[in-house]
C-alpha positions as CSV (number, residue, x, y, z in Angstrom):
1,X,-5.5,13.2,19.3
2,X,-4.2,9.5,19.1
3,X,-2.2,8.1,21.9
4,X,0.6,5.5,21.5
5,X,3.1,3.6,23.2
6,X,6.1,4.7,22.6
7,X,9.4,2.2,22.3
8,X,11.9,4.4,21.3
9,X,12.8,7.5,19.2
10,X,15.5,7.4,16.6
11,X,17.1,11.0,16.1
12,X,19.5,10.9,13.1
13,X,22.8,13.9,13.5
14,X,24.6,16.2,11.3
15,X,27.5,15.0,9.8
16,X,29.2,17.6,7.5
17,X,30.1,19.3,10.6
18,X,28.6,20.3,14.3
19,X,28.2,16.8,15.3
20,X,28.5,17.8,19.0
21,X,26.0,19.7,19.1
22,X,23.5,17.3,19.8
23,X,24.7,15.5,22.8
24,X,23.0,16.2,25.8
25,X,19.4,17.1,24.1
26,X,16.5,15.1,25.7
27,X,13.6,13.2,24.6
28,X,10.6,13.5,26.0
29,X,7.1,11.7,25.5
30,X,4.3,14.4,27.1
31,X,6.6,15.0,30.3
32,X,8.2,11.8,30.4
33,X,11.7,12.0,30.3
34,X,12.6,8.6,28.2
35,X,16.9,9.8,27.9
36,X,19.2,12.3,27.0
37,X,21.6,11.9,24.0
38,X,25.2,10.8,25.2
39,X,28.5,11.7,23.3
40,X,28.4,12.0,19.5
41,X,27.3,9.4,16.9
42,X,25.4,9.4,13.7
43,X,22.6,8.1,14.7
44,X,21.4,7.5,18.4
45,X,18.2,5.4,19.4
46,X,16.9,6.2,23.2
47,X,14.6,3.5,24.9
48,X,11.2,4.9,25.9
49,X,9.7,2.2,27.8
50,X,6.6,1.6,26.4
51,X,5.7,5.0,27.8
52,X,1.7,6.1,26.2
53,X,1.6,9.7,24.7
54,X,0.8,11.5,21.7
55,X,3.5,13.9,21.6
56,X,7.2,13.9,21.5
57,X,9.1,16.7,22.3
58,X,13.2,17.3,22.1
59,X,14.7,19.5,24.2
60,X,18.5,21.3,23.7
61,X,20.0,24.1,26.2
62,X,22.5,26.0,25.6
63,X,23.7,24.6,22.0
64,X,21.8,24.9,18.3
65,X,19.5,22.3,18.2
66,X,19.8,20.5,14.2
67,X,17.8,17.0,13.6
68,X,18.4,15.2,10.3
69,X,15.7,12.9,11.1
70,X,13.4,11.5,13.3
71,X,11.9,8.5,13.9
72,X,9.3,7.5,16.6
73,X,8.3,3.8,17.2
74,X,5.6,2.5,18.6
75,X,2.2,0.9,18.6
76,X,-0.9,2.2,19.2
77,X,-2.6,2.5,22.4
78,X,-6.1,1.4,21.5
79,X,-6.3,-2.4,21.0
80,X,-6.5,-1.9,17.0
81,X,-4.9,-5.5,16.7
82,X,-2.5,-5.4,13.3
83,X,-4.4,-2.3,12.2
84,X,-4.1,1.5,11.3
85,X,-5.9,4.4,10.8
86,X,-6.2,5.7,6.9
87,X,-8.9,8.2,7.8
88,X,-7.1,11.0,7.1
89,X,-5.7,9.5,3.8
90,X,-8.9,10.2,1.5
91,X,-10.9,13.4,1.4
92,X,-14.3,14.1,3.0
93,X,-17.4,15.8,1.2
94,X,-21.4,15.2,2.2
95,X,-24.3,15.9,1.0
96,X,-24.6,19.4,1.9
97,X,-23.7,21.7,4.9
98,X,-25.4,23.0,7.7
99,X,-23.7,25.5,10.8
100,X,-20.3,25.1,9.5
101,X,-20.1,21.8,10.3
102,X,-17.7,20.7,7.2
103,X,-17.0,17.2,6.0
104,X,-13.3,17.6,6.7
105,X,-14.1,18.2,10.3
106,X,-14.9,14.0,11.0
107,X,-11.5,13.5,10.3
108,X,-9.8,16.1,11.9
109,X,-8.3,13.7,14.7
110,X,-10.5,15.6,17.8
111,X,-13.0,13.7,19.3
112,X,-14.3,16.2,21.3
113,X,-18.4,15.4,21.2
114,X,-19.7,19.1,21.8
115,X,-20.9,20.8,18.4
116,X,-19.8,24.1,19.1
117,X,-16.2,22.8,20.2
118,X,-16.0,23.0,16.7
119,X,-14.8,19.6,15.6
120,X,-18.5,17.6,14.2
121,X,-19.5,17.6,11.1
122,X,-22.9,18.5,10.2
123,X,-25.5,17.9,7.1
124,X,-27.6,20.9,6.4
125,X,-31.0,19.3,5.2
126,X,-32.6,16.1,6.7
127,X,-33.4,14.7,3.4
128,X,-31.1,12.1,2.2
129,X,-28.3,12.9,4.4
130,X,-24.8,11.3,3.3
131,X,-20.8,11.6,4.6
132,X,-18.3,10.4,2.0
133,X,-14.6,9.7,2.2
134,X,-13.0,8.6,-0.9
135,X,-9.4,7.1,-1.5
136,X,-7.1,7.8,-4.6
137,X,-6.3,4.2,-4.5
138,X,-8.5,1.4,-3.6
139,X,-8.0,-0.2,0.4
140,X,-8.1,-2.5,2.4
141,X,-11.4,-1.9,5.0
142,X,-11.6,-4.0,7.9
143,X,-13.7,-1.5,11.0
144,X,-15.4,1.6,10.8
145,X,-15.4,3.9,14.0
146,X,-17.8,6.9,14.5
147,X,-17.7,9.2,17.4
148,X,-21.1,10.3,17.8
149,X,-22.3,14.2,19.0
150,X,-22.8,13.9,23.1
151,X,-24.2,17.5,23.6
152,X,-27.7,16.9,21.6
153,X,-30.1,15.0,19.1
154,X,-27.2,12.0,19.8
155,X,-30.5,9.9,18.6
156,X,-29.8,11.1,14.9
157,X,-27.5,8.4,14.3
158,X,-29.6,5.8,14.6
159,X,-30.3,3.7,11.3
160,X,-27.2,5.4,9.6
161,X,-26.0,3.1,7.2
162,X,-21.7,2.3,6.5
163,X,-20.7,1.5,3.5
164,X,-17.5,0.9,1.7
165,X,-17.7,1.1,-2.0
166,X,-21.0,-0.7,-2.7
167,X,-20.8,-3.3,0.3
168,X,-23.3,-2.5,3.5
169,X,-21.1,-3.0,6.1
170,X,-24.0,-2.5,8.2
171,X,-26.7,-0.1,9.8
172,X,-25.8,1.9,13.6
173,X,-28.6,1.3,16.5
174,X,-28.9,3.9,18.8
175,X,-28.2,3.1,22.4
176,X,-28.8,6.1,24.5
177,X,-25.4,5.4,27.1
178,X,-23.3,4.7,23.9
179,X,-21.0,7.3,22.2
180,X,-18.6,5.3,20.0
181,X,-19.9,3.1,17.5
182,X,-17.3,0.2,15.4
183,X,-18.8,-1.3,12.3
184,X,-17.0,-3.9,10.5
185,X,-16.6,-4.0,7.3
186,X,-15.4,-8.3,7.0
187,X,-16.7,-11.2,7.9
188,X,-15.9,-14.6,8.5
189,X,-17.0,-15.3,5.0
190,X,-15.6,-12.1,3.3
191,X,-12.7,-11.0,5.7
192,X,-10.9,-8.5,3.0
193,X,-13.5,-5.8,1.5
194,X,-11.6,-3.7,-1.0
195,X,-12.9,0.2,-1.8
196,X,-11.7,3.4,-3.1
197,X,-14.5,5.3,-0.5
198,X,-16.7,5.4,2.7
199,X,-19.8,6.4,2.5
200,X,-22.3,6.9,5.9
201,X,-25.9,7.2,4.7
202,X,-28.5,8.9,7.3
203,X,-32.1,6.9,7.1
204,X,-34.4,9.0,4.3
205,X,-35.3,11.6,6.6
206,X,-32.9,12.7,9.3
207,X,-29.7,14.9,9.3
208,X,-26.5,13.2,9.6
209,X,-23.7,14.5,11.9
210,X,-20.9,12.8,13.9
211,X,-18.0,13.6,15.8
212,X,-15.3,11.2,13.9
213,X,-15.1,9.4,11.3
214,X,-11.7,7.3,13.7
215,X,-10.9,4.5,12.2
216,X,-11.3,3.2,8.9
217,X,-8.6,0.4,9.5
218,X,-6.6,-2.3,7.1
219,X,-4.3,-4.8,7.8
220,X,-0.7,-4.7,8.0
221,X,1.1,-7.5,6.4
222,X,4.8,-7.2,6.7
223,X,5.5,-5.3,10.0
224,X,6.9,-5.8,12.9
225,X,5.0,-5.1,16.7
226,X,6.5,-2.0,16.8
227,X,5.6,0.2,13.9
228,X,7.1,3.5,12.6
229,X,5.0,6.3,13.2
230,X,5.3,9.0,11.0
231,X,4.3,13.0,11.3
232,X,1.9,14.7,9.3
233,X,1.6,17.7,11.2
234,X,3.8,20.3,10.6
235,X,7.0,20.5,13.9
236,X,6.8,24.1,15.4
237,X,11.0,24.5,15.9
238,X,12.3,27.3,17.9
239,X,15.5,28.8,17.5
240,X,17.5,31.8,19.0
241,X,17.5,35.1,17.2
242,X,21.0,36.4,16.6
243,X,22.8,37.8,20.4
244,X,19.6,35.8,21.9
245,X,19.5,33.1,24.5
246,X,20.0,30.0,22.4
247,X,17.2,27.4,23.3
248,X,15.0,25.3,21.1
249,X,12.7,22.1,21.0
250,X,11.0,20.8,18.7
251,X,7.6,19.2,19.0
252,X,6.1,16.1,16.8
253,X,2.7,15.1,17.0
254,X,2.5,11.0,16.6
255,X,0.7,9.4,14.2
256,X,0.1,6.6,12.5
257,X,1.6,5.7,8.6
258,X,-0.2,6.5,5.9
259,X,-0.5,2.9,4.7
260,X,0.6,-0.4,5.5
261,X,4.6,0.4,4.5
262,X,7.2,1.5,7.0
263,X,7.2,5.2,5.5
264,X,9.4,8.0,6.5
265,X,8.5,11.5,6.4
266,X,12.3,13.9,6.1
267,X,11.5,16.2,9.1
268,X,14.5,19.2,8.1
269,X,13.8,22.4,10.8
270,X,15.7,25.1,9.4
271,X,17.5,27.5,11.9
272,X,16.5,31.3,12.4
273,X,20.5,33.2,12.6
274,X,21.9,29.8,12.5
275,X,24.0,28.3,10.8
């Protein structure tokens, strides 16, 4: 899971009625209190300091807990320069499958490097082994990132070929104490390589398996430092059954936009006996 500094959170009230009910509620990066909301106003922005996580939680005792929106800002932790993830933008096949190691799985956000933790993908046949990620639209590829398997056969790797569309953006060399490997994509002379896919290519006889496929990056072009981050996983909201003890928080995993806009994702948790 992605970490990020965190500048501030944005949390947008109700305003047909119940507008008090969110004062007091606190925002949270991992444990890190960053503020609690004070008196009632539409919208209300609390300063995080910068603090690095990769999950913001908001907390409410003793009141109904409703969020018209939310908005996280920040900025990677990794030094990724003006860049963002778009891995998980396109969809992942490969050439075949071996031990249920999926495509999807090298883009799953886990980097955890032990096969049977359940998050590497895996070829099934050694013979012209390939991992493919393809776009709907064509993009902007700057770095390639692989996490490589720690646990065994880490060796595979080596001669792997990256490629975006039908540029070589060039070929992985094992090193033995080396588990992340960045391949990039421009140059000096050709600094913007446009594609609509990835593809890795295993040398002609060897299978092909990696931890994560992290960063296939582009350049942002009109944003500030401090970028949006928007959530694509779904926010787990707990809420009182009816007589219950009314307590509820609501968890957002952070990550980065889907592209190089400032895009908002309308996060709406819906009560259980509430109203």
């Amino acid at each position: 899971m992605d970490s990020f500094v965190v500048d501030s959170v944005v949390l947008y009230n109700r305003l047909d009625c119940c507008s008090s009910r969110l004062a007091g509620a606190k925002v949270y990066v991992g444990d890190t209190l960053c503020g609690a909301v004070e008196g009632v106003a539409n919208v209300y922005r609390i300063s995080c300091n910068n603090v690095a996580g990769s999950v913001i939680k908001i907390a409410q005792e003793g009141q109904y807990l409703t969020l018209c929106e939310v908005q996280v800002l920040g900025i990677p932790v990794e030094d990724l320069g003006n860049m963002i993830n778009i891995a998980s933008d396109g969809k992942a096949t490969q050439s075949n499958t071996g031990w249920n190691g999926v495509a999807a799985r090298a883009i799953d956000g886990n980097i955890a490097n032990r096969y049977f933790d359940g998050s590497c993908s895996h070829s099934g046949s050694p013979n012209n082994a390939w991992w493919n990620l393809e776009f709907l639209d064509v993009v902007n590829v700057k770095t390639v990132v692989i996490y490589n398997r720690k646990d065994c056969c880490a060796e595979r790797i080596n001669g792997a070929s990256v490629f975006a569309g039908d540029v070589l953006c060039g070929t992985i060399a094992y090193a033995a104490d080396q588990d992340v490997y960045k391949v990039d994509c421009g140059s000096d002379e050709v600094p913007n390589v446009f594609a609509s896919n990835i593809m890795i290519k295993a040398p002609q006889i060897n299978t092909l398996h990696f931890v994560r496929l992290k960063y296939c990056l582009i350049p942002l072009s009109n944003l500030e430092q401090t970028t949006l981050l928007t959530s694509r996983s779904r926010s787990p909201h707990h809420s009182p059954l009816q007589g219950g003890v009314v307590f509820q928080h609501v968890l957002w995993t952070v990550k980065s936009p889907a592209n190089g806009q400032q895009v908002l994702v309308p996060t709406q948790p819906v009560l259980d006996g509430g109203w």
